[in-house]
C-alpha positions as CSV (number, residue, x, y, z in Angstrom):
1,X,-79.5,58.7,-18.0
2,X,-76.7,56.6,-20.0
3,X,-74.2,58.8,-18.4
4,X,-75.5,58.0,-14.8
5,X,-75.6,54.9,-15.6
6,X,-72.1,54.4,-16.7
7,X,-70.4,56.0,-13.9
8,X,-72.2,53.3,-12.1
9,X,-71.3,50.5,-13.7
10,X,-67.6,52.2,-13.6
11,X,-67.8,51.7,-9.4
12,X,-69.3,54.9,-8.1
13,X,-71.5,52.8,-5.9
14,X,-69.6,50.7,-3.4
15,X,-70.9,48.7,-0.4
16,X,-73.6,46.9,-1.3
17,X,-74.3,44.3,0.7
18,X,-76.9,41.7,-0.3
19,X,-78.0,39.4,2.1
20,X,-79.7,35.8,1.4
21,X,-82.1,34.7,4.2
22,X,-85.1,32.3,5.3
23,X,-87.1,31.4,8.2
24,X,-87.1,28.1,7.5
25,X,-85.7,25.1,10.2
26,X,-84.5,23.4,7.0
27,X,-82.1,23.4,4.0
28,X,-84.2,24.4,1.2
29,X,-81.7,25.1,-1.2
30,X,-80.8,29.0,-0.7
31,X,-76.7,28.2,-0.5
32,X,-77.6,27.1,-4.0
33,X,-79.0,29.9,-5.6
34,X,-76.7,32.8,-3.5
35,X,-73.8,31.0,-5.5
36,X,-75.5,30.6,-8.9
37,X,-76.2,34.2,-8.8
38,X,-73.1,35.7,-7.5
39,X,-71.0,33.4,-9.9
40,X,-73.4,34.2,-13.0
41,X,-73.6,38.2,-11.9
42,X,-69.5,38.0,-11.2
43,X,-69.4,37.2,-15.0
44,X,-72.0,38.9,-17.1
45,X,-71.5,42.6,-14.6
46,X,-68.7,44.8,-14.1
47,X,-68.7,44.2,-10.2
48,X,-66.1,43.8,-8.0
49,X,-68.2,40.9,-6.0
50,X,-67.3,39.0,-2.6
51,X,-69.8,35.9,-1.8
52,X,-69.1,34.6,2.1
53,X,-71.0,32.4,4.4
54,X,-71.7,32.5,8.0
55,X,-72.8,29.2,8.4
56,X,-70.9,27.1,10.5
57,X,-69.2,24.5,9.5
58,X,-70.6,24.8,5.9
59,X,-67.8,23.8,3.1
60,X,-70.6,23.8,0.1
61,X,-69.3,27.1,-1.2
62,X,-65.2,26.4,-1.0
63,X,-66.1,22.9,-2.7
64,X,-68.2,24.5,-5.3
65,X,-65.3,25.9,-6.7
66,X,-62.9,23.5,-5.9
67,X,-60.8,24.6,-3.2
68,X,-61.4,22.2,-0.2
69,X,-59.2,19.6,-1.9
70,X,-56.8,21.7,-2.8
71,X,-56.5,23.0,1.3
72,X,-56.6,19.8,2.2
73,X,-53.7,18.9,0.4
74,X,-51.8,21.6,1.4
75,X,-52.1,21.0,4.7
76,X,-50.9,17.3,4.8
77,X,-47.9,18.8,2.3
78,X,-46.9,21.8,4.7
79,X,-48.3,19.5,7.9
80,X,-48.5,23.8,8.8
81,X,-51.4,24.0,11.7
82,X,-51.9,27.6,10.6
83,X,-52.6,27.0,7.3
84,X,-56.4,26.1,8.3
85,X,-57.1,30.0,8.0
86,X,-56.8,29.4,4.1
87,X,-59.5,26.7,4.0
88,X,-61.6,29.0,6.5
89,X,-61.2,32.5,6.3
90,X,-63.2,34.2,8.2
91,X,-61.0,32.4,11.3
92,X,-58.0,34.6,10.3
93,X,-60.2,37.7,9.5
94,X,-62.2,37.5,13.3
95,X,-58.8,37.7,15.1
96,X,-57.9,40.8,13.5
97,X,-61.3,42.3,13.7
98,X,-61.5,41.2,17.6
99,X,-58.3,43.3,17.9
100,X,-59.5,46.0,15.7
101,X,-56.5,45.7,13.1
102,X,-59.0,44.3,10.1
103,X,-58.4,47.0,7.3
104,X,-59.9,46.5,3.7
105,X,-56.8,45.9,2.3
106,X,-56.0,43.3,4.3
107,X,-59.5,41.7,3.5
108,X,-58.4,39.5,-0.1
109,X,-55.0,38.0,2.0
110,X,-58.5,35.6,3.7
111,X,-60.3,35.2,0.4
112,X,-60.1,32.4,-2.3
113,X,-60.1,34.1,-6.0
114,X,-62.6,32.8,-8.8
115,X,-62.2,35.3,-10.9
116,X,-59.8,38.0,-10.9
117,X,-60.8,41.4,-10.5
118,X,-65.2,39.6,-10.7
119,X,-65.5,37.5,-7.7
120,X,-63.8,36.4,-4.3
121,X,-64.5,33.6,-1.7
122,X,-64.6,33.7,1.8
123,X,-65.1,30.6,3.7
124,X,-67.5,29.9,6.5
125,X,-65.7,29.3,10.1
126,X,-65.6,25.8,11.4
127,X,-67.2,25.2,14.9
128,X,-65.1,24.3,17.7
129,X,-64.8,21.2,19.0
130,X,-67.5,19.9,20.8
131,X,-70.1,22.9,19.4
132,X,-69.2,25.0,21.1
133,X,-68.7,28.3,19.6
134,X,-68.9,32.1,20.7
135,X,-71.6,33.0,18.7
136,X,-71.9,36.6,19.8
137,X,-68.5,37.4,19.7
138,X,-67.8,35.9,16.0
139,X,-71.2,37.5,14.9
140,X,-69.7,40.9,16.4
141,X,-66.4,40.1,14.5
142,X,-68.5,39.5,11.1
143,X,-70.3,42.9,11.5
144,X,-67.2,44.0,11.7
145,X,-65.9,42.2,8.7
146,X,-68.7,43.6,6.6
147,X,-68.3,47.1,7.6
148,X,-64.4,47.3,6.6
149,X,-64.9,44.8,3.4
150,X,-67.7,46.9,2.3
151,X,-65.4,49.6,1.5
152,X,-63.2,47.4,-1.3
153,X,-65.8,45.2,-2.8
154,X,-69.0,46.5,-4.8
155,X,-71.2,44.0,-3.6
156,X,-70.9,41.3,-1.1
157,X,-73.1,38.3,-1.1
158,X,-73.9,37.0,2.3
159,X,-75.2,33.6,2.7
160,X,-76.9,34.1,6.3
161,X,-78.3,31.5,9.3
162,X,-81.7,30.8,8.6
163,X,-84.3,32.2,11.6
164,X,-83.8,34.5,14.5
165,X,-82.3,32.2,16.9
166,X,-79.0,33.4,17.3
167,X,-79.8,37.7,17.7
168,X,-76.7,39.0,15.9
169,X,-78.6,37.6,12.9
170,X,-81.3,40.7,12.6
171,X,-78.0,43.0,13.3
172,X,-76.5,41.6,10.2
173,X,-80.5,42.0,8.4
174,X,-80.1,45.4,9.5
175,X,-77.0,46.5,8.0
176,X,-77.6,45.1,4.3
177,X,-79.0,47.2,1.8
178,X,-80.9,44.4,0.1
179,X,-82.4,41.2,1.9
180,X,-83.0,38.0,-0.3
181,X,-86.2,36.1,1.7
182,X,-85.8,32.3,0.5
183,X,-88.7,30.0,0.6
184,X,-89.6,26.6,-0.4
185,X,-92.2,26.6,-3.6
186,X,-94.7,25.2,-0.8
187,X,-98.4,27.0,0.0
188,X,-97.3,26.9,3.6
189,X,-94.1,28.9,2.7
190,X,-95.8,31.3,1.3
191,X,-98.7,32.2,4.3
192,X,-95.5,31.8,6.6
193,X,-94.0,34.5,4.3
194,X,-96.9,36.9,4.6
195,X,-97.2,36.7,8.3
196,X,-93.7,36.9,8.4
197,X,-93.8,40.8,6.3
198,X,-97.1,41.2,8.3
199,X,-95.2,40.9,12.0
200,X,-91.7,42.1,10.6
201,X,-91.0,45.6,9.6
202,X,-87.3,44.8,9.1
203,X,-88.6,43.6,5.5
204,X,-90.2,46.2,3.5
205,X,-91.2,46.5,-0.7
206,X,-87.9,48.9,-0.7
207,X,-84.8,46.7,0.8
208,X,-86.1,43.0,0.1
209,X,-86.9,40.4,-2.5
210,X,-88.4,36.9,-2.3
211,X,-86.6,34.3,-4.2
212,X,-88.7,31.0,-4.5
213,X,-85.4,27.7,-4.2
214,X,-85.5,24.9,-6.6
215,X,-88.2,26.4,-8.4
216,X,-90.5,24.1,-10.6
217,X,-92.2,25.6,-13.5
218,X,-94.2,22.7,-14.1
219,X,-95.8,23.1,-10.6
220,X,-99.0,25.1,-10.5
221,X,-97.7,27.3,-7.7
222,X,-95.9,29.7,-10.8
223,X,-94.0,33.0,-10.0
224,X,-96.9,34.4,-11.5
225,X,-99.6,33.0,-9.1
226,X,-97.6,33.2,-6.3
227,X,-96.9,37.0,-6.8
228,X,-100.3,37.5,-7.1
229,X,-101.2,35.7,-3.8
230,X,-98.4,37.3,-2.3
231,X,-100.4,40.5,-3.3
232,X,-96.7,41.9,-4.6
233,X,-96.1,44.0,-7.0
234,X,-93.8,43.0,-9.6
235,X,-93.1,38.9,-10.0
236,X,-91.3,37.0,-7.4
237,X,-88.0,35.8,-8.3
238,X,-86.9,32.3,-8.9
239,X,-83.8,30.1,-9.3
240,X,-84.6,27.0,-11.1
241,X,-83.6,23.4,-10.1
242,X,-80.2,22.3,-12.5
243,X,-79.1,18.7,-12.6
244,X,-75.7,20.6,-14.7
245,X,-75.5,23.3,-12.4
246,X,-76.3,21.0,-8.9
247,X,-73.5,18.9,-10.4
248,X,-71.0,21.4,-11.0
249,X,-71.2,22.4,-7.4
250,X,-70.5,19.0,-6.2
251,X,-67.7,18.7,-8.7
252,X,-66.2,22.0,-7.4
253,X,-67.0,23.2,-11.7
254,X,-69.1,26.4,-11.1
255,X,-68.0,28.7,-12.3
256,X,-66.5,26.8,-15.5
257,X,-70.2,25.9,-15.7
258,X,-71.4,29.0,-15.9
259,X,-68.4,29.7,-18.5
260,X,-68.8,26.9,-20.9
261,X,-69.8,28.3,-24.7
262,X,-72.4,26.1,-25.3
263,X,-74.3,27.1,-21.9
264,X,-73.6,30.5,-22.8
265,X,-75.2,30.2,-25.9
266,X,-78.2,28.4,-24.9
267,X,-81.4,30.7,-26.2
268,X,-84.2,28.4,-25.7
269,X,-85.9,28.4,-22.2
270,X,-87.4,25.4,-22.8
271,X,-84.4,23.8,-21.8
272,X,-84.0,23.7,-18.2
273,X,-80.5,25.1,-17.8
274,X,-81.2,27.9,-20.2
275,X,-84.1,28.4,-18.1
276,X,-81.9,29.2,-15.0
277,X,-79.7,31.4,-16.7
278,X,-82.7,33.5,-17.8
279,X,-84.5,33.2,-14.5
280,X,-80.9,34.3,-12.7
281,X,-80.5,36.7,-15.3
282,X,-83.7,38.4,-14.4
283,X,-83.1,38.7,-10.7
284,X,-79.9,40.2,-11.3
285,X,-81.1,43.0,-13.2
286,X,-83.7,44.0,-10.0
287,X,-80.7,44.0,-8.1
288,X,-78.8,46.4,-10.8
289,X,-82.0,48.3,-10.6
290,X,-82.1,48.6,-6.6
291,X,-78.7,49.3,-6.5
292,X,-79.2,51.8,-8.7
293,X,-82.5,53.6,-6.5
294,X,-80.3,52.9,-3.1
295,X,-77.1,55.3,-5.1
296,X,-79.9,57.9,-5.9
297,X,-80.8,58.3,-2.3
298,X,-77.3,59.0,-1.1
């Protein structure tokens, strides 16, 4: 009912987290479309929204928004070696989690704001010299970072490791509410998919989506035929391939992108960037919905 519905949007429901995944060994493009939907979500929903990464060493998201140049330079101005855990937050946030004093207040002090109040950065940790990093411990530090961050954010994006190599990764597929399989807009990506569902029950019609990367509408693998030969039942979901948006991200202009009357305005699809916003539009409203189902079952 519209009262339900309000108190929803008003913040009843907290803790969502919403995890983007793939099986793949390569990138295909899912950094891309966790930030075009948290940043276009962030601004057209009343969520408080956190987007962080658990890549290593990966700086797409900070510079997408342009912080990495602004770190750097405070750095060589403050020449201050702690000042690192601004570029990379999730540094400063493991060593209090490791010592158990990670409280969801403290959480924002590590984040980078976009927009006040919408949507919150956290950076991905940077490997130690050499390679060699502790992945058990910093996954066991994220888990924990997740469970206290969860309780002051209403959603939290989570751009995850691709595969099952490193085993804290199904632990972090486990805790989220809603899992976001990535795949290529290949044939092969799609059987792989299938067997994947077939041998996996971690993945299920209830807590996951598949999201096709760098979608092409002109190819003749469409969301429509792929849904059906995917044998799912409502169409698969797709962020669309931007030049604007792909260079917005390098430019560190997202989320002025995504800001920018004239883009806002845009109403025919046939144009590729109004195309995205309607494709991104539509996922986000399955995630409303399955937020909504997952607050019913509580």
């Amino acid at each position: 009912n519209i009262k339900g519905y309000e108190n929803f949007r008003k913040g009843i429901i907290k803790m969502t987290i919403i995890t983007f995944w793939n099986n793949n060994t390569g990138k295909i493009g899912q950094t891309y479309s966790a930030l075009a939907i948290a940043t276009h979500m962030a601004i057209e929903h009343n969520y408080k929204i956190l987007l962080m990464s658990t890549k290593y060493n990966d700086q797409v998201t900070m510079q997408a928004f342009g912080f990495s140049q602004s770190v750097q330079a405070l750095n060589k101005l403050t020449k201050n070696k702690n000042s690192m855990e601004l570029e990379s937050g999730i540094e400063g946030m493991t060593k209090l989690a490791l010592s158990s004093r990670l409280t969801p207040e403290v959480v924002p002090n590590y984040t980078r704001m976009v927009f006040k109040d919408r949507l919150e950065i956290l950076a991905a940790q940077k490997s130690k010299e050499g390679g060699n990093v502790d992945y058990i411990r910093t996954y066991s530090a994220t888990k924990n970072i997740l469970s206290v961050a969860r309780k002051y954010y209403d959603i939290i994006f989570v751009d995850l490791n691709n595969g099952f190599s490193e085993a804290p990764t199904r632990e972090i597929l486990e805790m989220s509410n809603i899992i976001i399989i990535n795949v290529e807009q290949k044939m092969s990506e799609f059987d792989a998919l299938t067997e994947l569902k077939e041998k996996e029950k971690l993945f299920t019609p209830k807590n996951s989506f598949t999201l096709i990367n760098r979608y092409d509408r002109e190819s003749k693998y469409t969301s429509k035929n792929i849904t059906r030969y995917l044998n799912e039942k409502k169409e698969v979901f797709t962020v669309p391939y931007d030049n604007l948006f792909a260079e917005a991200v390098q430019e560190g202009t997202a989320a002025e992108f995504f800001l920018n009357p004239r883009i806002r305005k845009l109403e025919d699809t046939e144009d590729k960037t109004a195309f995205l916003i309607s494709e991104l539009s539509r996922a986000e409203q399955a995630i409303v919905y399955r937020m909504q189902e997952l607050q019913m079952r509580i």
